[in-house]
C-alpha positions in Angstrom: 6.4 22.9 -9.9 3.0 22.2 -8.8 2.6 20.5 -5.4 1.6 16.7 -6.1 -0.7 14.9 -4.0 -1.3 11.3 -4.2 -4.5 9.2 -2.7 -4.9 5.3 -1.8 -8.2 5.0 0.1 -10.7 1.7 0.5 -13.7 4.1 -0.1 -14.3 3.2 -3.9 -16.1 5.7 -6.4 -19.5 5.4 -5.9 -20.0 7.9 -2.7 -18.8 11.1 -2.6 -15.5 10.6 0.2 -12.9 11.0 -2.6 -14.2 13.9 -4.1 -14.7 15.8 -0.9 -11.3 14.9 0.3 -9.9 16.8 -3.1 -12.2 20.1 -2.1 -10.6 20.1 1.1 -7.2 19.9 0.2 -8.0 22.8 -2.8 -9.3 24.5 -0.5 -6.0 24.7 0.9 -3.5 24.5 -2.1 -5.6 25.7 -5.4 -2.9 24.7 -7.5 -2.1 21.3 -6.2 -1.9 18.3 -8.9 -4.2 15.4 -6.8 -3.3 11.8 -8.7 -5.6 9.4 -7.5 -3.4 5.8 -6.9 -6.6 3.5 -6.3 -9.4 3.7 -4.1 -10.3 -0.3 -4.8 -8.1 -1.3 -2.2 -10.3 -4.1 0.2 -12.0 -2.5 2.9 -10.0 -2.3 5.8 -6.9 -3.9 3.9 -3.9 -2.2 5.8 -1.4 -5.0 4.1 -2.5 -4.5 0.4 -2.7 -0.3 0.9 1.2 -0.8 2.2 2.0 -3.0 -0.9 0.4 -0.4 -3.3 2.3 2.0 -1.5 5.1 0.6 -2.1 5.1 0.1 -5.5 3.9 3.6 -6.6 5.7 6.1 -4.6 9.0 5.4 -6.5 7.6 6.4 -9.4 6.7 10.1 -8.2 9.0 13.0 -8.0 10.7 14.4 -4.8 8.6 16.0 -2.5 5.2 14.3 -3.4 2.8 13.9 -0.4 1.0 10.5 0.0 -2.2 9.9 1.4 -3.2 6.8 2.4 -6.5 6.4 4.1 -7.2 2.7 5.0 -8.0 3.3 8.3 -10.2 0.5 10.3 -9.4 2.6 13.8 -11.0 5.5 12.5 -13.4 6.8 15.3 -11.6 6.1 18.0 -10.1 9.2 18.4 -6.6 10.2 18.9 -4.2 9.0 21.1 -0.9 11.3 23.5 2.1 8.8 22.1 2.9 7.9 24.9 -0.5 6.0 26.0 -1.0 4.8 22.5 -0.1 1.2 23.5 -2.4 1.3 26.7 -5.1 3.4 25.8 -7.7 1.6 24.4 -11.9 1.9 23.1 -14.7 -0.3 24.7 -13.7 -2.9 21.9 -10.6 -4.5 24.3 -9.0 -5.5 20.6 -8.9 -2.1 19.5 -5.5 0.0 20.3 -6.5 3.5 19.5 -4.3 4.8 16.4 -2.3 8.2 16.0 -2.4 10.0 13.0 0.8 10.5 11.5 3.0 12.4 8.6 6.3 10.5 8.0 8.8 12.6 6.0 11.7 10.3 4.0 14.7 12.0 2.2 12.5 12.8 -1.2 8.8 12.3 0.1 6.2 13.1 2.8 3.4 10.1 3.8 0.2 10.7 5.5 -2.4 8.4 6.8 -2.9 6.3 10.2 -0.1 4.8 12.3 -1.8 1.3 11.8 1.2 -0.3 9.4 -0.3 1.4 5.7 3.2 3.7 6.0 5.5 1.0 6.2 7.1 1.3 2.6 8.0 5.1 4.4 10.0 4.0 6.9 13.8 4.3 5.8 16.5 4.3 8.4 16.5 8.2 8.0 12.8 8.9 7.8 11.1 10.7 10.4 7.3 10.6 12.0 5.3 12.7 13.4 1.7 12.5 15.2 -1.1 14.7 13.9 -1.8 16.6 17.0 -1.8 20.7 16.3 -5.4 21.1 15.4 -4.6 24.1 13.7 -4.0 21.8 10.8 -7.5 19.8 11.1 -10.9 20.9 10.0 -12.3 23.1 13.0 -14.7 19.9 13.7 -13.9 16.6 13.9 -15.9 13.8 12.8 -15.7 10.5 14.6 -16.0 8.4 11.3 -14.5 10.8 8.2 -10.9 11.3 9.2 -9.5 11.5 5.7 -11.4 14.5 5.1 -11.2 16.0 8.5 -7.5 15.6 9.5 -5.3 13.6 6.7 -6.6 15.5 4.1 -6.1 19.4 5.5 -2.8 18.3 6.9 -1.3 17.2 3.3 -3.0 20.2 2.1 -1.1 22.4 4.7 2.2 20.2 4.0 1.8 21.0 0.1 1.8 24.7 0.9 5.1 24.7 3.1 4.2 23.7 6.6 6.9 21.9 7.7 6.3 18.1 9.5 7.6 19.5 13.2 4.6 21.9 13.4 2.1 19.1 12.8 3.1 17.5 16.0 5.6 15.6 18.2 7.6 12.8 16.6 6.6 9.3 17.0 9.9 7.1 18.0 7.9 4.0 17.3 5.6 3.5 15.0 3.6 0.6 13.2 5.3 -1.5 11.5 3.0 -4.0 8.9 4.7 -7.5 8.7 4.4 -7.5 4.8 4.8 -11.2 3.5 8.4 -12.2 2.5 8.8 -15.2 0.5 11.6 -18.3 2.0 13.7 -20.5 0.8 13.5 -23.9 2.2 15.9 -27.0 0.6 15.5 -26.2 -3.7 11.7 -25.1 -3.2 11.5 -20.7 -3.3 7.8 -20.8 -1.0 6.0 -17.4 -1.9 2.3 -16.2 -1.8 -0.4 -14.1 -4.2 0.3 -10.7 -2.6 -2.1 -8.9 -5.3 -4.9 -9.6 -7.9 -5.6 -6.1 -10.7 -8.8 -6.1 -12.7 -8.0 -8.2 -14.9 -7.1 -11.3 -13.3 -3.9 -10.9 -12.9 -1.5 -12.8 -10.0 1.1 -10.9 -8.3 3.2 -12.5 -5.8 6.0 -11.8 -2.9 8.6 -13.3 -5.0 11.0 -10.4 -7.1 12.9 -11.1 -9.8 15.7 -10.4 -8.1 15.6 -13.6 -5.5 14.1 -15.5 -8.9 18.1 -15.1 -10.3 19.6 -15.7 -7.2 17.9 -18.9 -6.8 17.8 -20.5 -9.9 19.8 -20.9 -13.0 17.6 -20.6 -15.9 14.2 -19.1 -15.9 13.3 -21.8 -18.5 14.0 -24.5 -15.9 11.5 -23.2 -12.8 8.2 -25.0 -12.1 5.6 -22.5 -10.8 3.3 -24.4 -8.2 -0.3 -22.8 -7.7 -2.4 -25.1 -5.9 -2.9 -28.0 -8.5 -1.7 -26.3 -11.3 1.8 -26.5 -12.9 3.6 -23.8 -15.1 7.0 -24.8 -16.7 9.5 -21.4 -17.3 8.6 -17.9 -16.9 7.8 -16.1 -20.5 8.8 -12.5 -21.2 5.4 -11.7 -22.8 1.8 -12.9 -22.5 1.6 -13.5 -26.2 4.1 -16.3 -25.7 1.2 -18.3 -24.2 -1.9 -20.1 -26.1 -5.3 -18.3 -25.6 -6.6 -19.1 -22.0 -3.4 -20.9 -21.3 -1.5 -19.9 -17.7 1.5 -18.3 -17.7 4.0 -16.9 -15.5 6.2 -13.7 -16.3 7.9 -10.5 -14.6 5.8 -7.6 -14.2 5.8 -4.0 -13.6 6.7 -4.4 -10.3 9.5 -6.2 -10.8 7.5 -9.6 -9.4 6.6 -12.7 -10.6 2.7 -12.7 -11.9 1.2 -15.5 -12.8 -1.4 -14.7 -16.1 -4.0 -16.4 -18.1 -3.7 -15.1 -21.5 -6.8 -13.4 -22.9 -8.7 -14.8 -20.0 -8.4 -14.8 -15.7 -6.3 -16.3 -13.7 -8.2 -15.6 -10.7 -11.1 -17.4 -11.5 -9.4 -20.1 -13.9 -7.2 -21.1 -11.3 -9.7 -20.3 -8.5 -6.4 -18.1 -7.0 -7.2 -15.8 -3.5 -4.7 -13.3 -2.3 -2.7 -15.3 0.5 -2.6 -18.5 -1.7 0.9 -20.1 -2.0 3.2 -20.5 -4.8 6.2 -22.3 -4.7 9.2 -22.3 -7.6 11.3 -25.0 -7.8 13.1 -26.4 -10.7 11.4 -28.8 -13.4 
């Protein structure tokens, strides 16, 4: 089987950083299969890049390599582990990152160690720092890090490099605090964790908890600022035109919806915004 490759990057489409990325890794492994994930994620989003993570890699086959590159320390160099929590730039709020390749059970994951690899981190997962520059581009830039290192080295991974030759392992890395949702009394408290292109609402909440919580799916109240939705529905056609719904999506979360319309803008929803369940 061909080696597959996966990219989430905040670069977008309109320069040419993706595309040169691909070259470099071709360079490396002609025959790999590159599937790009999104490269829409918010600039310097580290907690949307993990959630995206997270709810693609399951879907790949064993030993897919993951590249994330949502990297807001890029630039300030690389850091010995053992000074990354000291070390730091001119900018006192800046902790200079590693680079980092974290191999699960099935799947390898490459990107910074700035909390974007948390859906990797499995009780038998291992990380490693980016260090052996045999596996970088021979110059380094101080602002293009996905071509320069992230890219070569899940180029050089693909082709059978093992994770211990990249570098030393890293004991502790970053862990991103993703957004869980509580219960408090009756009332399930959640928040809008995504929005897609078309409107769309995803929250924290899984369908999961959703059971575990309530009785009947018919009987929940879904809270989004002023608005009210009564039941979850199994399809948007159960709704009116331009009427708000709430269902289970793909990801196995609740999504709030506006048939045939946006939810974002009809219920003027931001990612971070609370939503509560409760029953009606």
């Amino acid at each position: 089987m061909r080696p597959v490759i996966t990219l989430i990057t905040d670069f977008g489409l309109d320069d040419p950083f993706v595309g040169i990325m691909k070259g470099v890794i071709l360079n490396i492994v002609p025959d790999a299969q590159i599937v790009d994930i999104t490269h829409n994620i918010e600039p310097q989003n580290i907690t949307q890049a993990a959630l995206t993570l997270n709810a693609t890699y399951p879907w790949f086959p064993r030993k897919t390599i993951h590249v994330v590159v949502v990297d807001p320390g890029v630039g300030g160099g690389f850091a010995p582990q053992s000074k990354v929590s000291t070390k730091k730039t001119r900018d006192p709020g800046l902790v200079i990152r590693r680079a980092m390749v974290v191999q699960s059970k099935f799947q390898t994951f490459v990107g910074p160690d700035n909390g974007v690899l948390t859906p990797a981190f499995y009780p038998d997962s291992k990380a490693y720092e980016i260090t052996n520059k045999k596996y970088f581009l021979k110059k380094v830039s101080n602002t293009f890090h996905g071509r320069d290192v992230f890219a070569p080295c899940a180029g050089w991974l693909a082709s059978g490099v093992q994770p211990a030759k990249i570098g030393p392992r890293v004991l502790k890395p970053v862990h991103q605090d993703l957004p869980k949702p509580q219960l408090k009394g009756a009332t399930l408290h959640g928040e809008i964790i995504h929005i897609d292109r078309f409107g769309n609402l995803t929250t924290n909440i899984p369908e999961e908890l959703i059971h575990e919580t309530f009785i009947s799916s018919d009987t929940i109240k879904v809270q989004i600022g002023k608005h009210s939705i009564d039941g979850l529905v199994t399809g948007y056609y159960q709704m009116k035109p331009g009427q708000a719904g709430a269902i289970i999506n793909s990801w196995n979360h609740l999504e709030i919806f506006c048939r045939e319309n946006n939810a974002q803008k009809k219920l003027k929803a931001r990612v971070g915004q609370s939503v509560t369940l409760k029953t009606s």
